[in-house]
C-alpha positions, 0 to 999 in steps of 0.5 A: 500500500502505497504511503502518504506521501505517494498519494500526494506525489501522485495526480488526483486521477491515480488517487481514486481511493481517496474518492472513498474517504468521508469528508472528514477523513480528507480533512485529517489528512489535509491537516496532517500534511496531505495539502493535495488532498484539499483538492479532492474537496474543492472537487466535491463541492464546486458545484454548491458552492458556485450555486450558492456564490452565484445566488447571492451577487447575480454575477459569475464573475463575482460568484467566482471570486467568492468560491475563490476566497472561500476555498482559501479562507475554509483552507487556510482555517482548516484547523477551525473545521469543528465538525458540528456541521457538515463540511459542506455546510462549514464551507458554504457558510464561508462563501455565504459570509 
């Protein structure tokens, strides 16, 4: 079985596996070093989150914009994921907000 870091050298086309892993499974592992796996996220909720950017300012500039900054800031405060919500809905307040 391949190791951590095999899965992070690799292009999320090879890491299928990971498709299996809860949501709060990748965040262990984007906290534990694993940064590519973050991907797998962004990946899971563009669609949401750009349906929820693109409902507030009208625009798919803006709604853009927003999921941008909304990847990074949820990215960036990982750590603060308290797992009272879904992560879906942590990430989508943050767009939201």
């Amino acid at each position: 079985m391949p190791t951590d870091e095999a899965f992070s050298a690799e292009p999320l086309h090879a890491r299928r596996v990971v498709s299996g892993l809860s949501d709060e499974e990748v965040v262990d592992r984007v906290r534990a070093g694993d940064v590519g796996l973050f991907e797998v996220l962004m990946r899971r909720y563009n669609q949401r989150l750009y349906r929820a950017a693109r409902a507030i300012p009208g625009d798919d500039a803006e709604a853009e914009d927003v999921m941008q900054d909304a990847y990074v800031r949820a990215y960036a405060h990982l750590d603060q994921f308290a797992r009272r919500a879904a992560f879906a809905a942590w990430l989508t307040k943050i767009a939201v907000h």
